[in-house]
N, C-alpha and C positions, 0 to 999 in steps of 0.2 A: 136546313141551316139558313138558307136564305130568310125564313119570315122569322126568325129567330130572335127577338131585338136585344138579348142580351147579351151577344158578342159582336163585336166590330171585326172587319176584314181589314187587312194591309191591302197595300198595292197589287199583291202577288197572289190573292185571295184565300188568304189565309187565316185562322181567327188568331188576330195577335191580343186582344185584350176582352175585356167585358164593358158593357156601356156603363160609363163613371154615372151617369142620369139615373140609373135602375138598384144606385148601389144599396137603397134603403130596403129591396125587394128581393136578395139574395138571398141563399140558406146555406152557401159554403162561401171560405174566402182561400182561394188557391194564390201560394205566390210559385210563379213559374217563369224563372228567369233565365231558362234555357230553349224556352218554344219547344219542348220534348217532343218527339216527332210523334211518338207512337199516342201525346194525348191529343196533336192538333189535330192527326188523324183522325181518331176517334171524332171529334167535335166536326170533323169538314163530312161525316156520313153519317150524321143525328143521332153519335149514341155519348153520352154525356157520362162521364165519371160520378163526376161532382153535378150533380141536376141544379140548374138559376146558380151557376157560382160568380162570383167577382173573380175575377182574373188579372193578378198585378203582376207585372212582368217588370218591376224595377231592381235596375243590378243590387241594388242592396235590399236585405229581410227588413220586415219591418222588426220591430219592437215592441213587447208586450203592452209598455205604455200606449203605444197608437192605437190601441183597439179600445173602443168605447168598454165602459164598466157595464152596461148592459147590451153587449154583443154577445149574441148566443151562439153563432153560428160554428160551425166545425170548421178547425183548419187546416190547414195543407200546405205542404212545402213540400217540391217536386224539383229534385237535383240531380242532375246531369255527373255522375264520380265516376271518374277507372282507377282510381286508388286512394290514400285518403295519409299521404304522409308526406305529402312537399306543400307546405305553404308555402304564399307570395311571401316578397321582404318585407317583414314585421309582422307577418302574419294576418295580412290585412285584406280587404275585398279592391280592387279596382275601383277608381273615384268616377270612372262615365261607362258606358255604352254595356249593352247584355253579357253575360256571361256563359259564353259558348261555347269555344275549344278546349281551355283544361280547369274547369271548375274542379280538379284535383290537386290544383293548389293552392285552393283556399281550406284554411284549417277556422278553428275555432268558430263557427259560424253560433250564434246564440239563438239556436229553434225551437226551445224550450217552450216556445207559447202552441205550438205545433199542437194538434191532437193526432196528426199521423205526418212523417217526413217521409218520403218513398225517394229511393234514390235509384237512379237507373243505372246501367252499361251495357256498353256494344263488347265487352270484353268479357271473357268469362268468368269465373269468381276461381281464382288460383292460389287460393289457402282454405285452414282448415274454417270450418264457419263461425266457431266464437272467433276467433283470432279478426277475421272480416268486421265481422258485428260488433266486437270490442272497439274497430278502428274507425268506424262510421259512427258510434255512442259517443266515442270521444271529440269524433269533426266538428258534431252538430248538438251537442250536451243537450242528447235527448236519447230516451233509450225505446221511442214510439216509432221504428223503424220500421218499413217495408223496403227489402232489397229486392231488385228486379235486375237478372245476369241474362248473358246470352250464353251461357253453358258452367258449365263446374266440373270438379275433378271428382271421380266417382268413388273417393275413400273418403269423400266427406258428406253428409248425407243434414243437412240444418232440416230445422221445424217448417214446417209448410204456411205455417201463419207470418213467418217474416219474410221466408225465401222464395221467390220466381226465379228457377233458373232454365226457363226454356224461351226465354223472348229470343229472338230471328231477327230482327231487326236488318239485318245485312240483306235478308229474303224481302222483305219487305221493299227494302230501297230499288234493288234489282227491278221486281215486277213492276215498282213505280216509276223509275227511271228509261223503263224501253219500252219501244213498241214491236211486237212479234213479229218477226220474220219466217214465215214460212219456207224451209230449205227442201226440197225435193227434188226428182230427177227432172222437174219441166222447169224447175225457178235456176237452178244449178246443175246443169247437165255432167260437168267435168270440174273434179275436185285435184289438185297437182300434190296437195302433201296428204301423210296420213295420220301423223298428230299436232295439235295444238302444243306445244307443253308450255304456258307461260306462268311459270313456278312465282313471280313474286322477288321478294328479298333473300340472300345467302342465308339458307340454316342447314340444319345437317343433312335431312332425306332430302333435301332440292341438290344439295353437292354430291350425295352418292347416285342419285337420277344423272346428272349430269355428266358424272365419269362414265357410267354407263353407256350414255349415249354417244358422248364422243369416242366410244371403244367397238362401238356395234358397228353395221355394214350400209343402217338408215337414216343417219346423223342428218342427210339431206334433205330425207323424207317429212322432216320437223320444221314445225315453224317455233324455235323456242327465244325466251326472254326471263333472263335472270339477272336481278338487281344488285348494288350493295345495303347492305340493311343501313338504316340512317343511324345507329347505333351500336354498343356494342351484344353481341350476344354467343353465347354458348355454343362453340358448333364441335359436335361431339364425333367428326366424321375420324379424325387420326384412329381413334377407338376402335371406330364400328367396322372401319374398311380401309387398314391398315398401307395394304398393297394398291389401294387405288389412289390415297392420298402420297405416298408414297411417286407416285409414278404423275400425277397430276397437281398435288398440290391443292390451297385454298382459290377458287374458283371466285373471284369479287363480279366478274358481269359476264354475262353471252347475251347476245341477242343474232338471230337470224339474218341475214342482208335483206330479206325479202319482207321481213316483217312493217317496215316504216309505211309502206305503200299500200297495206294489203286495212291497217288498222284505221278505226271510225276517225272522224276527220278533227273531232276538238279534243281527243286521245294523241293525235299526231301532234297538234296545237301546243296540246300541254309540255308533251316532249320536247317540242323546239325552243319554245319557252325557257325549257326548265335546263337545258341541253348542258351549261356551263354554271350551273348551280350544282351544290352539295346532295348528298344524297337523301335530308329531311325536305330538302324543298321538291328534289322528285321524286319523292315516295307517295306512293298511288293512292294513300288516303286524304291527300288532298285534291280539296274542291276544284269544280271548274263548271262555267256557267252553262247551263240547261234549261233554256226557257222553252214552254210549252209543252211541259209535262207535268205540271203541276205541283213542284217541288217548291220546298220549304225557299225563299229568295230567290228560286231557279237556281240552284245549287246542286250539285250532289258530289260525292268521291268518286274520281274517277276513277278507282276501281269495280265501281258496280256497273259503269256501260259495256253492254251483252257486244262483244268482238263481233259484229255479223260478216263483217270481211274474211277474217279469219277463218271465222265458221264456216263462211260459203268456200272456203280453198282447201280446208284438209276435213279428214272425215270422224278422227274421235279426238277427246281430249284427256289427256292425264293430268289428275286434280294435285294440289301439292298445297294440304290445308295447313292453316295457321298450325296446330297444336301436331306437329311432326316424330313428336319422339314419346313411347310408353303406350300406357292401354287404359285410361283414365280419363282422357281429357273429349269432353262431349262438345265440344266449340266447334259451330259451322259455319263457315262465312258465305260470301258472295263469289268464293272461287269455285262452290259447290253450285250455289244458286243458279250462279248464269246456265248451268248446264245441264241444270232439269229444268228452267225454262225458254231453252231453245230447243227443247228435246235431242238434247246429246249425249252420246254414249259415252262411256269414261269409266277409267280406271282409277281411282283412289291413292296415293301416292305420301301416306302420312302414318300418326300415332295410328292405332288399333282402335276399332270399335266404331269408327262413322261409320261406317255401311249399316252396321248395328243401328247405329243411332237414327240416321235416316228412316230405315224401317220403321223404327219404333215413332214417329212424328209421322207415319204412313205415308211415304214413299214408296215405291219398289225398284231395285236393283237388278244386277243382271246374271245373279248365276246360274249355271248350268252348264249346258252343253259346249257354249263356246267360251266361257267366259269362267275361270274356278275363282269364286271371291274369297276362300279359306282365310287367304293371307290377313283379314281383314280380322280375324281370331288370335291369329297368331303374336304375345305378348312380345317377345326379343325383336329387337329393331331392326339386325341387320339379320336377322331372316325372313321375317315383314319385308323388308324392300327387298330381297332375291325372290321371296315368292310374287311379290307386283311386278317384278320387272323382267319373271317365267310370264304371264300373263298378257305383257306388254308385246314381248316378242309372239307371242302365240296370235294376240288380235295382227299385228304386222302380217304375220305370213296366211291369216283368214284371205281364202282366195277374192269371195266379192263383196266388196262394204257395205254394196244398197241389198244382197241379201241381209246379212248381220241387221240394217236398220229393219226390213221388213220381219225378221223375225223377232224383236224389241218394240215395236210399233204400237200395242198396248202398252206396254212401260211407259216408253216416252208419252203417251197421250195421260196417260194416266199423271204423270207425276206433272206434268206442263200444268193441268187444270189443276192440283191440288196447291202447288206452289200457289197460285193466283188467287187461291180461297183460302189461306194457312193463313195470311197475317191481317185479313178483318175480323176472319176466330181468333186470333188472338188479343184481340183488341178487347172481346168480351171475356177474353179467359184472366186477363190481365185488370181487368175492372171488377171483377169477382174476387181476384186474391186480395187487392186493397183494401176490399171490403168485408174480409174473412176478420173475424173478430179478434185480438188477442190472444192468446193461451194464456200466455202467461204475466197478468195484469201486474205491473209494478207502478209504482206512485214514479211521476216524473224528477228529471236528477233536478 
C-alpha cells in the first residue's frame, strides 16, 4: 500500500481517500462516506475491491449530473444501514462532517446513477428478505443492491447474488483491537473466581442466568456484570421462569464488588466517565480511544477489548449472545470472539444453534466427556437454559481447571489461530460476492 499513489493516508494511517491528481486514471468511482471498516481493511493489506478507484468520502452522494457524459467508469456506493425506516427531520442528509453512527436515518438517498450500492451491518438481517431488500430499494431508489449482514434468521433463506449474511465484523475488531495474552500456570499461577459471566444488557436468558446464580451455593465464585439495556425491549422471563421472576423480580443491574479493579484500565475509564450518565451513554458499544493498534481514528467499542484481568482471575466464562431467545438467529458478536481468542473455555448461554454455528465457520467446541453441548439443539427456551445451566454447575464441581484446560488445549489453539485468519478470508469472500453478477437483471428504478 505504501508505493501505492492512488490512495492517500490520514493521520492514523489509514486510506481515507484516492489522490484527487490521478482522478483522470481511475476505472471505478467508489463513494464511501462511512470509511467501512471491512473496505479500508482490505485496502491497508493490498487487496483492492474496486482496482485504481477514485474514493469520495463526501457526506453527501453525488448526483448523476456531476459525472462527465463520457465517464465510463463503474460505480459504487458503499453504506453503512442497521435498518432503513427513521429518516433525519425532513428526510434530509446532515449539512457537515462523515456519516458514521446511524446512516439509518437517512432515507431517500438518490443512488440511481449506482451500478452496484452495497450496504453493510454489524447486525443481523432480522426480517424475511424481500421485506429487507424492499426496505433498502426504497432508501436508495435503486434496486442494484448488495446486502452484506453479520447473521440472519434461518427461516429466511435470500438469493446469494444480493445477500452476504456471514460477515464477522465483531471477530474482526476483537483480533484487531488486542494484543494476546498468553494465560497459563507460569503467567497466572492462582485464578480466585471460576466464572467470568459478564452478560451485557437485561434480556430474558441473561435474567434467568442471573436468578440462577443468585440461588446457587457460587454466587461468589463469579465475577459478573449486568447492565440496564439503553432501551426498551421484550424480556419474556415472567413466561419462561415463572417462580424465579416471581421470587426475584426484573433484575436492571449486578455487577461484582471485585470487578472494577480486576478490568482493563480505559474499560474502568470508560466506566467512571460514564458512571452518572443514562444507560445509551454507558452501553458498551461505545467508543473509546485505542491508539496503537491500528484502528480506524484509534477508536473501537469498548466492548470488543479482551477482559485479560478478568481472564487472568477466574477460569471459564459463560457467553450470554446478543440473539438470546428461539433457534434461528445465526448472529455472533464479540462476546463469543474474545473467548476463542484468548483461548477460553465457555458455556453458551443463548438462542439455539451458535455452537452449530461456530462449527459450521470452523471452529471447534467442547463436547464430550466433560462438557454435554446437547442444550445447544434444544428449540424451547426455558429448557435451553436448565440444560446450560445443568452444564454450568457440572464445569463448577470439575475437580481441577488446568486439567479441563490441558484436556481442550488443541480446541483452544485451534480456534485462537483460526479466529486471526477468518476475517482477511473474509475480506476476499466478501469481494467475490460484490462481484458475483446479477441473477436477476432488472432495468434501474
Amino acid at each position: 500500500m505504501d508505493n501505492n499513489v492512488f490512495y492517500v493516508w490520514d493521520n492514523h494511517r489509514k486510506v481515507w481517500a484516492s489522490n484527487p491528481d490521478m482522478r483522470d486514471e481511475t476505472e471505478w468511482f467508489v463513494w464511501d462516506p462511512h470509511s467501512w471498516w471491512e473496505y479500508n481493511r482490505a485496502l491497508m493489506v493490498g487487496q483492492e475491491w474496486f482496482p485504481r478507484a477514485e474514493i469520495y468520502r463526501g457526506v453527501r452522494p453525488p448526483g448523476p449530473g456531476e459525472f462527465k457524459a463520457d465517464d465510463k467508469r463503474k460505480k459504487v456506493a458503499l453504506l453503512f444501514f442497521e435498518h432503513f425506516a427513521r429518516p433525519l427531520s425532513g428526510g434530509t442528509i446532515a449539512d457537515s462532517g462523515p456519516i458514521e453512527d446511524h446512516p439509518t436515518l437517512i432515507s431517500n438517498l438518490a443512488l440511481n446513477w449506482a451500478d452496484i450500492v452495497v450496504t453493510h451491518s454489524t447486525e443481523a438481517m432480522n426480517n424475511w428478505w424481500p421485506r429487507v431488500y424492499g426496505d433498502v430499494c426504497n432508501a436508495v431508489h435503486s434496486d442494484r443492491i448488495k446486502c452484506v449482514f453479520a447473521g440472519s434468521q434461518r427461516y429466511t433463506l435470500p438469493p446469494q447474488d444480493r445477500f452476504f449474511n456471514d460477515q464477522l465484523s465483531f471477530f474482526s475488531y476483537v483480533v484487531q483491537a488486542n494484543s494476546f495474552q498468553e494465560i497459563t500456570e507460569k503467567t497466572v499461577p492462582f485464578r480466585k473466581y471460576m466464572f467470568d459471566v459478564l452478560m451485557g444488557t437485561v434480556k430474558t436468558a441473561r435474567t434467568y442466568l442471573m436468578y440462577r446464580l443468585l440461588e446457587s451455593d457460587f454466587l461468589d465464585h463469579c465475577l459478573i456484570n449486568l447492565q440496564p439495556r439503553p432501551w426498551e425491549d421484550p424480556n419474556l422471563i415472567n413466561e419462561i421462569d415463572p417462580v424465579g421472576f416471581a421470587q426475584h423480580g426484573i433484575i436492571q443491574r449486578y455487577t461484582s464488588p471485585e470487578l472494577n479493579q480486576l478490568e482493563e484500565t480505559v474499560v474502568h475509564r470508560f466506566k467512571q466517565d460514564t458512571q452518572d450518565l443514562g444507560p445509551r451513554e454507558q452501553y458498551s458499544v461505545n467508543l473509546v480511544y485505542r491508539p496503537g493498534y491500528g484502528l480506524p481514528g484509534d477508536n473501537t467499542p469498548m466492548s470488543v477489548i479482551v477482559p485479560w484481568g478478568i481472564y487472568q482471575s477466574s477460569w471459564y466464562s459463560i457467553v450470554c449472545e446478543t440473539a438470546d431467545i428461539g433457534s434461528s438467529n445465526t448472529f455472533l458478536t464479540e462476546k463469543t470472539a474474545k473467548c476463542l481468542f484468548a483461548k477460553r473455555i465457555f458455556i453458551m448461554f443463548n438462542g439455539a444453534g451458535l455452537l452449530k454455528r461456530l462449527q459450521e465457520l470452523g471452529f471447534k467446541t467442547f463436547h464430550g466427556d466433560i462438557i454435554d453441548e446437547s442444550y445447544d439443539n434444544e428449540p424451547n427456551d426455558a429448557q435451553r437454559y436448565a440444560m446450560a445451566w445443568q452444564q454450568i454447575q457440572r464445569l463448577y464441581h470439575t475437580d481441577n481447571p488446568r486439567s479441563v484446560y490441558k484436556h481442550f488445549q488443541d480446541v483452544l489453539e485451534h480456534n485462537h489461530q483460526h479466529i486471526k485468519t477468518l476475517a482477511e478470508s473474509q475480506l476476499t469472500q466478501i469481494k467475490d460476492f460484490i462481484h458475483i453478477p446479477f441473477v436477476l437483471e432488472q432495468p434501474k428504478i
